[in-house]
C-alpha positions in Angstrom: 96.2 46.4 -22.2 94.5 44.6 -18.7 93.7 46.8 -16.0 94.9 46.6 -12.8 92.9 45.0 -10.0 92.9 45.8 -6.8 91.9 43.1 -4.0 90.8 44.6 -0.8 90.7 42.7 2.1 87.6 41.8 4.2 87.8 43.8 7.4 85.6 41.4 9.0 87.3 38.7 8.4 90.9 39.9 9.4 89.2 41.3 12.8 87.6 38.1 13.7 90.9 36.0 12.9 93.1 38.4 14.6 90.7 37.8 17.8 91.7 34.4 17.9 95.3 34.4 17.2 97.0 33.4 20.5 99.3 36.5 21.5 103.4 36.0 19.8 104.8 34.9 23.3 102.3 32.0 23.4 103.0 31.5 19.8 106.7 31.1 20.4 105.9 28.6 23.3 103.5 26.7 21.0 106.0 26.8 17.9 108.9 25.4 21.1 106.6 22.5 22.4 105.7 20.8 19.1 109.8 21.2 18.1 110.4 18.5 21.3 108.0 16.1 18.9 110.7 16.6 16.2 113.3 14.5 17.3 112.7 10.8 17.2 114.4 9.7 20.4 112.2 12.0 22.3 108.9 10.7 20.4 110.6 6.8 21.1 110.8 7.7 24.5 107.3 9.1 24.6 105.7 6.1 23.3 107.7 3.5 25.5 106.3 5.5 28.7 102.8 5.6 26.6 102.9 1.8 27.3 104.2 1.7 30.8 106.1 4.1 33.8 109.7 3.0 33.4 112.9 4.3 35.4 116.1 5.1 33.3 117.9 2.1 33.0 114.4 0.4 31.4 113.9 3.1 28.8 117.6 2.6 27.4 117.5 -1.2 27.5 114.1 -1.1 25.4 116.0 1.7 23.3 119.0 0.3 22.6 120.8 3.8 23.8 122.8 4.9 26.8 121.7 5.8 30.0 123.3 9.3 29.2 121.7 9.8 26.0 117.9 8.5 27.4 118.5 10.9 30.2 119.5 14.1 28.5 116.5 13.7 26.6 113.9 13.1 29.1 115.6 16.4 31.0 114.3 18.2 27.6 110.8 16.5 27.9 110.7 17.1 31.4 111.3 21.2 31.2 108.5 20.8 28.5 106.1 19.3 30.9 105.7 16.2 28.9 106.8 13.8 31.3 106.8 13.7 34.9 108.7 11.5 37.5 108.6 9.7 41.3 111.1 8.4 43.0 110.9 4.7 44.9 114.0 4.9 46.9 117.3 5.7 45.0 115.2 5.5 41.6 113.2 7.4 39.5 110.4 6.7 37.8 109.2 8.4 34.7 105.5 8.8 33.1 103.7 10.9 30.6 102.6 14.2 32.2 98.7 13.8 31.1 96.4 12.7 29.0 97.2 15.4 26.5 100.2 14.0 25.2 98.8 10.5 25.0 95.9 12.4 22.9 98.9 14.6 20.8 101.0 11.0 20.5 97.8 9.5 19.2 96.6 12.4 16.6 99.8 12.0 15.2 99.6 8.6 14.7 96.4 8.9 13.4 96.8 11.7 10.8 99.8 9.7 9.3 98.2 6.7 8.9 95.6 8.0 7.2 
């Protein structure tokens, strides 16, 4: 007959990870900005403005989609603070937000080319 073993867990350990784990709000928001990487219009969209500020009617002629379409999405990367915009006149221009997404869009890249 085998015994029964007990594993106990290393307090030490499970203190000094729990330190570090960001609270559950800023998990969620974490967990919500890398879902806007899940779609592949958004992360199309992302790397066209990687290579160069666009309005609109640019981003869907180098897309192949609707105005309609590119715009609802950039809305979502906008709220997300992916992307942020200027307007020359009656248009708007849109950009990445930082250099943090071009470092997130090229990690990405990275890791699955690997």
């Amino acid at each position: 007959m085998e015994e029964n073993t007990y594993i106990y867990a290393d307090e030490d350990t499970i203190r000094r990870v729990e330190e570090k784990m960001p609270p559950e709000e800023e998990m969620q928001d974490i967990a919500e900005f890398f879902k806007v990487f899940g779609d592949a219009t958004r992360l199309k969209i992302l790397y066209v403005l990687l290579c160069s500020e666009m309005c609109v009617y640019d981003i869907a002629a180098v897309l192949g989609m609707s105005q309609s379409a590119i715009s609802h999405q950039l809305r979502v990367l906008k709220q997300m603070d992916l992307v942020k915009n200027r307007r020359e006149g009656k248009t708007i221009f849109y950009a990445l937000a930082d250099a943090h997404i071009v470092t997130i869009l090229s990690q990405g890249q990275d890791h699955i080319e690997e």
